[in-house]
NURO-633286 format. One record per residue (C-alpha): x, z negated, y negated; residue in three letters; residue number from 1. Coordinates in nm, 3 decimals, decimal comma. Last residue first. Layout:
N
+---------+---------+---------+-----+-----+
:    east :      up :   north : res :   n :
+---------+---------+---------+-----+-----+
:       X :       Z :       Y : ALA : NUM :
...
+---------+---------+---------+-----+-----+
! end
This chain:
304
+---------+---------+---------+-----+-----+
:    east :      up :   north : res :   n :
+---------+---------+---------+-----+-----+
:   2,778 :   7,498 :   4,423 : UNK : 304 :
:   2,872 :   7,232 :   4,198 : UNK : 303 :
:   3,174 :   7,019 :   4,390 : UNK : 302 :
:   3,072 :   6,643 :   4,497 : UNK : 301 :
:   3,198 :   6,414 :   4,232 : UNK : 300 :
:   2,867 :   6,321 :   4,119 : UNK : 299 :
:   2,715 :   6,307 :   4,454 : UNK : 298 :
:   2,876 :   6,017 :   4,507 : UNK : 297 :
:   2,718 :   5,808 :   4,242 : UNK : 296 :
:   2,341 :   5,892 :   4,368 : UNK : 295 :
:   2,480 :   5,823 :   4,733 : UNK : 294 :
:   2,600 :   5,471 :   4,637 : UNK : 293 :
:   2,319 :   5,358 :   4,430 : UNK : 292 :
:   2,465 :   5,002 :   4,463 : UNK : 291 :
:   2,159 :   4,865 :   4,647 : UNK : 290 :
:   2,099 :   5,153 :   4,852 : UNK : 289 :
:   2,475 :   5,095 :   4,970 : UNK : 288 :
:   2,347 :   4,725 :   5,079 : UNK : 287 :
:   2,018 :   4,854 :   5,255 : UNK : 286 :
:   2,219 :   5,085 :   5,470 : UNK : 285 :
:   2,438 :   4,791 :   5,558 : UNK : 284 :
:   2,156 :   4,558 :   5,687 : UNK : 283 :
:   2,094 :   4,230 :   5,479 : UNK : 282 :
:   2,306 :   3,971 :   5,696 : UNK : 281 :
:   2,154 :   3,633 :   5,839 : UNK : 280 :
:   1,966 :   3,781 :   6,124 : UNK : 279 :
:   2,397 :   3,888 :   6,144 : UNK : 278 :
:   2,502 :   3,528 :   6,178 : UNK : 277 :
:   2,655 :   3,527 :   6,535 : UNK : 276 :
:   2,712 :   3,903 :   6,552 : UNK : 275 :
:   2,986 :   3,839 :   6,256 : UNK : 274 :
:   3,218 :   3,631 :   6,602 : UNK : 273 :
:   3,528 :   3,467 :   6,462 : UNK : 272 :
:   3,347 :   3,213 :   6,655 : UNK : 271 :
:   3,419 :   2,878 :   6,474 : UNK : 270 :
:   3,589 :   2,981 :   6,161 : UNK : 269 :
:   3,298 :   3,244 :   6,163 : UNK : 268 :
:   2,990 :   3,003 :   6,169 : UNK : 267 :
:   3,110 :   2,804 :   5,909 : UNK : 266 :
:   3,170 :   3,095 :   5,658 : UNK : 265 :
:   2,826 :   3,219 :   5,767 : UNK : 264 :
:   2,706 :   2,882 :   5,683 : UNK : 263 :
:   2,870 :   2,831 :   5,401 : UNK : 262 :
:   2,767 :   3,201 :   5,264 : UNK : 261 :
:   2,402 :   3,120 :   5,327 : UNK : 260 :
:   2,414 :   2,773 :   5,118 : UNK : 259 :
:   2,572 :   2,927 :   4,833 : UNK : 258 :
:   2,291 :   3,200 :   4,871 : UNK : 257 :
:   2,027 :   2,974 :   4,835 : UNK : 256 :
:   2,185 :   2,765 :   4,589 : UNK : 255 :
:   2,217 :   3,064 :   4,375 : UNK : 254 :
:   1,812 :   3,143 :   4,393 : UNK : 253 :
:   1,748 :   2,776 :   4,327 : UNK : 252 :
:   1,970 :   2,784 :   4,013 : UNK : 251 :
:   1,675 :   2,814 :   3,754 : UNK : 250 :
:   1,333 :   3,022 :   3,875 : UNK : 249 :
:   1,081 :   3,063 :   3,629 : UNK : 248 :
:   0,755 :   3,053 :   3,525 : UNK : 247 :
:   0,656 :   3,216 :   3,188 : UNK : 246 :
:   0,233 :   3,198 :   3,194 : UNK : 245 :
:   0,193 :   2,796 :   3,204 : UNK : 244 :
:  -0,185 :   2,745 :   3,116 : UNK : 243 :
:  -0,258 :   2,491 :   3,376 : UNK : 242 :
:  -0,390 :   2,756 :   3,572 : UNK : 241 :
:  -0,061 :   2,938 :   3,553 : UNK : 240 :
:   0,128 :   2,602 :   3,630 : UNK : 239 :
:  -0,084 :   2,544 :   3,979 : UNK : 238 :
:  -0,005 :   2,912 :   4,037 : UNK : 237 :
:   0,380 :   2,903 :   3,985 : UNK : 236 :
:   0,368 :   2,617 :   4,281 : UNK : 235 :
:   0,448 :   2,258 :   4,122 : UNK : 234 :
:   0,683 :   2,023 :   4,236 : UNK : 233 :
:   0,591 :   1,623 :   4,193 : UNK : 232 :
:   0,880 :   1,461 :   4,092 : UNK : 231 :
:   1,086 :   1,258 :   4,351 : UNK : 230 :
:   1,116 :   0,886 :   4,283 : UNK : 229 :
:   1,479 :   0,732 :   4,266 : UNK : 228 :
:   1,316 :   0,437 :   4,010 : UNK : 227 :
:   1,141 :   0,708 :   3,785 : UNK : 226 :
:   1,166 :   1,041 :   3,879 : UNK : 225 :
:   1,400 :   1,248 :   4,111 : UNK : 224 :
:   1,505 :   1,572 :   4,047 : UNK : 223 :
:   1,825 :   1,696 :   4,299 : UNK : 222 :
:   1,800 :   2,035 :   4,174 : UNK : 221 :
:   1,819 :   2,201 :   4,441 : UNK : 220 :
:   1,705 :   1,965 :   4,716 : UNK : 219 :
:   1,376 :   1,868 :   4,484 : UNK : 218 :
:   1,286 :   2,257 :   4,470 : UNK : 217 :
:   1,263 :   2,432 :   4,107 : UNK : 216 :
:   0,998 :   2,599 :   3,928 : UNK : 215 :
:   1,111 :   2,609 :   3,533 : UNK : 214 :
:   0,831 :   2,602 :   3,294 : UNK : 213 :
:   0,688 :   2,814 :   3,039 : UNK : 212 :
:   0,431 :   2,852 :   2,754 : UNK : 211 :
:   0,314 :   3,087 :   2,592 : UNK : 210 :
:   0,082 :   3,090 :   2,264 : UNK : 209 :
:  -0,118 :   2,808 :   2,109 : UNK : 208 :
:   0,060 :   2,461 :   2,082 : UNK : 207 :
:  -0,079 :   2,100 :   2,153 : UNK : 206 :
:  -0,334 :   2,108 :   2,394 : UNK : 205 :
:  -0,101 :   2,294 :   2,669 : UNK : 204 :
:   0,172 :   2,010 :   2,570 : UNK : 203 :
:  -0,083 :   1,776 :   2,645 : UNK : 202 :
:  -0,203 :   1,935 :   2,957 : UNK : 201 :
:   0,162 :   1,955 :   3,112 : UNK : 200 :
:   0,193 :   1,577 :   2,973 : UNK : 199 :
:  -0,097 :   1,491 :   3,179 : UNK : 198 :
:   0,064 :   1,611 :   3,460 : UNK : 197 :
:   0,356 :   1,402 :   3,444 : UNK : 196 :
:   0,734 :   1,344 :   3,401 : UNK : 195 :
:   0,751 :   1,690 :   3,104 : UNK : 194 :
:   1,008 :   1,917 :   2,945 : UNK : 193 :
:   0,862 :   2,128 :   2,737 : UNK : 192 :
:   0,951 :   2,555 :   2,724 : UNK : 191 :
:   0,757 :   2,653 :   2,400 : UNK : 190 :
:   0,732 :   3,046 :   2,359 : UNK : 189 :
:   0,743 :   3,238 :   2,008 : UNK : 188 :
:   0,950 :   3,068 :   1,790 : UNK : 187 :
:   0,917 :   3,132 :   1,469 : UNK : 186 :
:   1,022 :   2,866 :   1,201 : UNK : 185 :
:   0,646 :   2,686 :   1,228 : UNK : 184 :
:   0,688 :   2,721 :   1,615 : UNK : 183 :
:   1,036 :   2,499 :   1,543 : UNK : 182 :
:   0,873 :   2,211 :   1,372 : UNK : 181 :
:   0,631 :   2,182 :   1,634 : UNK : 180 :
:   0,852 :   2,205 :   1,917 : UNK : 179 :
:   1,027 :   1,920 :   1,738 : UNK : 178 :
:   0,737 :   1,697 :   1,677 : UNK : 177 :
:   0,653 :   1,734 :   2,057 : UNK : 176 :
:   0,995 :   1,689 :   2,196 : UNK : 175 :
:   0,985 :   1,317 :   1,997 : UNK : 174 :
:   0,628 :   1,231 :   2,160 : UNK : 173 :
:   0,793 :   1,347 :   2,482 : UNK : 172 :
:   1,106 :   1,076 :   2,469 : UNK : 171 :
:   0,875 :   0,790 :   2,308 : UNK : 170 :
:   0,705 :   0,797 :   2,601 : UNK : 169 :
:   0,966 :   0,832 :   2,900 : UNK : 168 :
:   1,107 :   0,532 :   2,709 : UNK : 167 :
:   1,483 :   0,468 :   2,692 : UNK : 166 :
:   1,560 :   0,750 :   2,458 : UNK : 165 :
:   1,934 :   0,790 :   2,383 : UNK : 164 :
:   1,982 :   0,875 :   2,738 : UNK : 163 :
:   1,864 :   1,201 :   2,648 : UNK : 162 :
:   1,685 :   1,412 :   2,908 : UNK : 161 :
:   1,329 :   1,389 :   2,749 : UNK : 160 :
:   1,445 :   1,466 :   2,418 : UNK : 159 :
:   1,652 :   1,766 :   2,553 : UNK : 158 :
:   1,441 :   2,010 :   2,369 : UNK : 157 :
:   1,314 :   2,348 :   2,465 : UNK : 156 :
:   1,298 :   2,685 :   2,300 : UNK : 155 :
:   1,226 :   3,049 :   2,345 : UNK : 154 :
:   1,271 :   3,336 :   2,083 : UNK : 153 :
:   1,188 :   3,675 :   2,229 : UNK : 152 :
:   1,291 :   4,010 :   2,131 : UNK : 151 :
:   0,974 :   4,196 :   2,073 : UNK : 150 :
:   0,946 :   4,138 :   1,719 : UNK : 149 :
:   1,271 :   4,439 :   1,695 : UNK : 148 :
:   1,565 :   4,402 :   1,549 : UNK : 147 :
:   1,658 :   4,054 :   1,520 : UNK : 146 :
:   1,711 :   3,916 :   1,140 : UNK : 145 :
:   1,413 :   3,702 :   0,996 : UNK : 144 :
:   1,391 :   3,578 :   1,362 : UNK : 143 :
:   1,728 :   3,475 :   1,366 : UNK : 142 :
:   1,748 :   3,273 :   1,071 : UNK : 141 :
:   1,421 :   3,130 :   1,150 : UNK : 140 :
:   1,563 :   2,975 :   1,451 : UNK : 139 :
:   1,899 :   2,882 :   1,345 : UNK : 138 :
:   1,740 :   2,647 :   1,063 : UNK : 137 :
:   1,501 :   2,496 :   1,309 : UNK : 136 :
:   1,781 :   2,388 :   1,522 : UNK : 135 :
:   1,896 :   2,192 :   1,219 : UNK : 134 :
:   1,580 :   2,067 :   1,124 : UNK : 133 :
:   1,592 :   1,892 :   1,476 : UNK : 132 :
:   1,917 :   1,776 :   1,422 : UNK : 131 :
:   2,150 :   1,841 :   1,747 : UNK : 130 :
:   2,081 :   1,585 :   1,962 : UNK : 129 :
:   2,262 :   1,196 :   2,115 : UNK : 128 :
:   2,398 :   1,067 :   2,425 : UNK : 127 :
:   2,285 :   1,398 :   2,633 : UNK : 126 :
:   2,463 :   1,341 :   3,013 : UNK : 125 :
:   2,740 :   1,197 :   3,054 : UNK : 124 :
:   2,687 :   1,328 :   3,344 : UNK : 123 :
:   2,509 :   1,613 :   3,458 : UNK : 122 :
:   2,104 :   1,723 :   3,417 : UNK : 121 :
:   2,128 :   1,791 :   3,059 : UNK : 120 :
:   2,457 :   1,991 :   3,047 : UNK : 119 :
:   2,622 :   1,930 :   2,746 : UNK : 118 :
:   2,895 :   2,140 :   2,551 : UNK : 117 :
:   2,677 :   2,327 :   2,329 : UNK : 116 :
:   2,482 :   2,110 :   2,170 : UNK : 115 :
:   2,188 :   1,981 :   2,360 : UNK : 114 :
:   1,928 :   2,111 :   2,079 : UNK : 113 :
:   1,793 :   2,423 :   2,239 : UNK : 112 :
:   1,767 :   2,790 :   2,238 : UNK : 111 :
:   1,607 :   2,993 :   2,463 : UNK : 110 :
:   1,673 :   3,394 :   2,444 : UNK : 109 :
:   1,440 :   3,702 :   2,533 : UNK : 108 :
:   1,482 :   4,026 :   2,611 : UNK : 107 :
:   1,841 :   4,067 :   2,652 : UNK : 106 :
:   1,990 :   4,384 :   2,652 : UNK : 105 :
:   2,340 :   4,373 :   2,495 : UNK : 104 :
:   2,190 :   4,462 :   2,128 : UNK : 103 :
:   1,970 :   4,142 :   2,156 : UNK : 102 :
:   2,278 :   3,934 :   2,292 : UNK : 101 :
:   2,470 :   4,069 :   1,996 : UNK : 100 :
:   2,198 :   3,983 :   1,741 : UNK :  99 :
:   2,160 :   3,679 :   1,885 : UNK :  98 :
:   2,527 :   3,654 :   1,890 : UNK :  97 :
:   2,520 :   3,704 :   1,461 : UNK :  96 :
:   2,233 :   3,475 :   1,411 : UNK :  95 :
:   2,363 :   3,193 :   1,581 : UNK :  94 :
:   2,733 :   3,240 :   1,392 : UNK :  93 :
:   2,570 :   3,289 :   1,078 : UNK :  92 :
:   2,392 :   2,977 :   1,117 : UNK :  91 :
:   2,669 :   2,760 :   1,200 : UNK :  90 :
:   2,516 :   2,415 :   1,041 : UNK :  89 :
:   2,500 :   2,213 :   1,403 : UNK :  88 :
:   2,826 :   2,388 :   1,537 : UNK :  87 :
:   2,829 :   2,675 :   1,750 : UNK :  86 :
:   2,711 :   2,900 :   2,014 : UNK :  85 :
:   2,330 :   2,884 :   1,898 : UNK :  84 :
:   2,198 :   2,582 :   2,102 : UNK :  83 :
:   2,263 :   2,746 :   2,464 : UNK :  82 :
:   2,157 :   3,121 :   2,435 : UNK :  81 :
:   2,091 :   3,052 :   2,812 : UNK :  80 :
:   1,932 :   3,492 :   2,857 : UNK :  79 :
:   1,585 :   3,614 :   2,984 : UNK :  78 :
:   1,631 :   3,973 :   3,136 : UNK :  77 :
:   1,314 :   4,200 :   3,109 : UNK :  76 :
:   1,262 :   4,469 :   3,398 : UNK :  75 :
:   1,449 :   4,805 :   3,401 : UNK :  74 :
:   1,794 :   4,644 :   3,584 : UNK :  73 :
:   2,135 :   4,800 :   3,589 : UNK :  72 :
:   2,241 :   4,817 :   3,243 : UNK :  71 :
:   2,076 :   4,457 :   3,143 : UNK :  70 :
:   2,323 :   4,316 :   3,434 : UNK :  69 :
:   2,622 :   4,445 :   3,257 : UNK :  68 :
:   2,538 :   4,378 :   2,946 : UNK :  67 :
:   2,418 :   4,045 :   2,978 : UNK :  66 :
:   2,745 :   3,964 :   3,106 : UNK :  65 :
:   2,960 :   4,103 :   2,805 : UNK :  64 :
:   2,726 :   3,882 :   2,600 : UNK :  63 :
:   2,771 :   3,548 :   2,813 : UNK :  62 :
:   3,156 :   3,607 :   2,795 : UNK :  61 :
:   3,123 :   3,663 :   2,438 : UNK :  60 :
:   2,901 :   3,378 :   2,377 : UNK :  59 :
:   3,214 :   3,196 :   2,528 : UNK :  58 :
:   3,251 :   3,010 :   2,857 : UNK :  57 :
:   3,359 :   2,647 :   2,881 : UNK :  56 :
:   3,056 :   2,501 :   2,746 : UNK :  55 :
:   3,059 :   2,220 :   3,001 : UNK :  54 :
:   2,836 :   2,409 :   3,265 : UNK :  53 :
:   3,090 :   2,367 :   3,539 : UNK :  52 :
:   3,318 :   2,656 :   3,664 : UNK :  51 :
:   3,406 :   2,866 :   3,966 : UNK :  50 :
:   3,329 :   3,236 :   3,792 : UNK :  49 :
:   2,991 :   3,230 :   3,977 : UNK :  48 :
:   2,895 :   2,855 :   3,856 : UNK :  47 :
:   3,000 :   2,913 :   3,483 : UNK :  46 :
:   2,704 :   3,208 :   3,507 : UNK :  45 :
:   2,451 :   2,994 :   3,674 : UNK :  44 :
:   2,487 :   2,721 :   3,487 : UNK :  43 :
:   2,470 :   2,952 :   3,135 : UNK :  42 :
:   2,177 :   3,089 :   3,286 : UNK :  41 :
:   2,034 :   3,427 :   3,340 : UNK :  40 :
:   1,687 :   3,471 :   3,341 : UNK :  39 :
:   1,557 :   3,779 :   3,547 : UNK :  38 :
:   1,141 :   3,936 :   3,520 : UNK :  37 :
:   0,873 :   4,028 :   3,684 : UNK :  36 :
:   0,999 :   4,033 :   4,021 : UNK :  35 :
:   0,883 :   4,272 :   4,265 : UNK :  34 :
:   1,162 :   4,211 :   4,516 : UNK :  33 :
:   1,360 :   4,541 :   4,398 : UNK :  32 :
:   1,406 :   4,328 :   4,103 : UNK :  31 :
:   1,535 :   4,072 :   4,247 : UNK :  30 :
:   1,789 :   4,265 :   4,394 : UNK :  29 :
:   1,925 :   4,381 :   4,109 : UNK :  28 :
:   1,968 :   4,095 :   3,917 : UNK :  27 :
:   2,166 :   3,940 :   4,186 : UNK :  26 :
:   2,394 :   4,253 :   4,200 : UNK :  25 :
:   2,397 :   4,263 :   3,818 : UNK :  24 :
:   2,547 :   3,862 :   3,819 : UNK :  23 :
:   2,364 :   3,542 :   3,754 : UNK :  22 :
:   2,008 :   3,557 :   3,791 : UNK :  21 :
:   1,746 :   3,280 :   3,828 : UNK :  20 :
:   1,401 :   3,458 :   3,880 : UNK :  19 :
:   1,127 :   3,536 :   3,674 : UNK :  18 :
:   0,764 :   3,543 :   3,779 : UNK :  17 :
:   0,524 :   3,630 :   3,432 : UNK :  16 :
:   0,142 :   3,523 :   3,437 : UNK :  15 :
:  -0,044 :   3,658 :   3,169 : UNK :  14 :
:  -0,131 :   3,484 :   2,890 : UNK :  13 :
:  -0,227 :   3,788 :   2,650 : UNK :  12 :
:   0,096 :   3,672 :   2,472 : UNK :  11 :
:   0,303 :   3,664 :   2,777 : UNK :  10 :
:   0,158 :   4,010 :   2,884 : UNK :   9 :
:   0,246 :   4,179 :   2,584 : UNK :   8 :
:   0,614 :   3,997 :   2,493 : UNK :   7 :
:   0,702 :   4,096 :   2,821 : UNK :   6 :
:   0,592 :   4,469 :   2,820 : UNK :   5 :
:   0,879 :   4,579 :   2,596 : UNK :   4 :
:   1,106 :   4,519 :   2,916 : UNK :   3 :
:   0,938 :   4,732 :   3,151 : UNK :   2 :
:   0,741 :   4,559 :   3,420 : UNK :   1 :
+---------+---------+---------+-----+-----+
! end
């Protein structure tokens, strides 16, 4: 799917498969998987250069990233745009890396009210949000200023993460009036964080255009409900005929390959034997396909 086909099929409610990206490599690979589409995370990105999602990384660091994947890939690449890189009343500063992050490649950013230095799912957790209004302000900003109606907006809230809320409740209800007050500034897909079912129709019932959610296994993210109970997981079908079209993949992808490089790792400090893991290993052919090797060589072949 080429990039300016996103906002197309999301809007005609189509369903889009995106997977959790965090280098071009990554990115790359996924798309030769028939992929619809990357998203690359701001967990996913600390996690590669050894670091926790604690708003360590700059919106430079982010930007120079989406770069370098965006050059290699010809599908659309979802970007963490955090909640605007910058304090509650930086507008400029939200609308100037969206522009950036717009002019890097990215074909969509979310946007949230965590602040930037909280990671929902990781103690301390979210003690209190960003202003709603606040948010708001960012949004419109940036859509009054991005180049093109085709670069993406996305939001979600961190109501229903915040400790602040001690009722599941009163937590959605509060997402709801926010996601409202944000469509009305211009965003243009509604990612909601819900405990139930019947909050996935609500949510449905409540706005008109896309909507997403984030497909993730129990082990990976370690999601557990109410007194240590595990959520319900959801195939990307079962959201689509809910009326979820943008369904993505988070970290699971990097956990995956975590996982396959400890084992390997394992495996050799015992043996010292690569035979022993290679069903594990993508063939070598297949890896210099990958980087285009032969295309770049042939560059600095002589002319005949």
């Amino acid at each position: 799917m080429a990039k300016s086909d996103l906002a197309k099929k999301l809007r005609n409610g189509e369903m889009v498969l995106c997977g959790g990206v965090w280098d071009s490599l990554s990115a790359i690979i996924e798309e030769r998987a028939g992929l619809d589409a990357v998203k690359l995370g701001s967990s996913q990105l600390a996690a590669s250069l050894g670091l926790p999602d604690i708003g360590l990384l700059s919106a430079a660091e982010m930007r120079d990233r989406i770069f370098n994947i965006a050059d290699h890939i010809n599908i659309p690449l979802m970007v963490d745009f955090e909640s605007g890189y910058g304090s509650e009343r930086d507008i400029a500063g939200a609308v100037h890396w969206a522009h950036e992050f717009e002019r890097a490649g990215a074909a969509c950013i979310h946007i949230d009210d965590y602040g930037d230095d909280k990671c929902p799912w990781l103690p301390p957790f979210i003690p209190e949000l960003m202003s709603a209004e606040s948010i708001a302000d960012k949004i419109k900003a940036i859509c009054d200023r991005r180049d093109s109606e085709d670069f993406l907006i996305m939001v979600r809230s961190g109501a229903t993460s915040s400790i602040a809320f001690e009722d599941k409740e009163a937590a959605f209800e509060e997402s709801l009036q926010r996601f409202h007050l944000w469509k009305e500034a211009g965003a243009d897909i509604v990612w909601p964080r819900v405990f139930n079912e019947e909050h996935l129709q609500r949510a449905r019932r409540e706005f008109s255009g896309p909507l997403s959610q984030s497909i993730a296994g129990e082990r990976a993210q370690g999601r557990t409900g109410a007194a240590g109970k595990k959520e319900r997981s959801y195939s990307a079908a079962e959201y689509h005929a809910l009326g979820y079209c943008l369904l993505t993949v988070g970290a699971t992808f990097q956990t995956v390959m975590m996982q396959a490089v400890a084992q390997a790792a394992k495996m050799f400090r015992e043996t010292g034997n690569c035979n022993d893991f290679e069903s594990m290993s993508m063939p070598f052919n297949e890896w210099i396909q990958l980087v285009d090797f032969t295309e770049w060589s042939a560059l600095n072949e002589p002319k005949k």
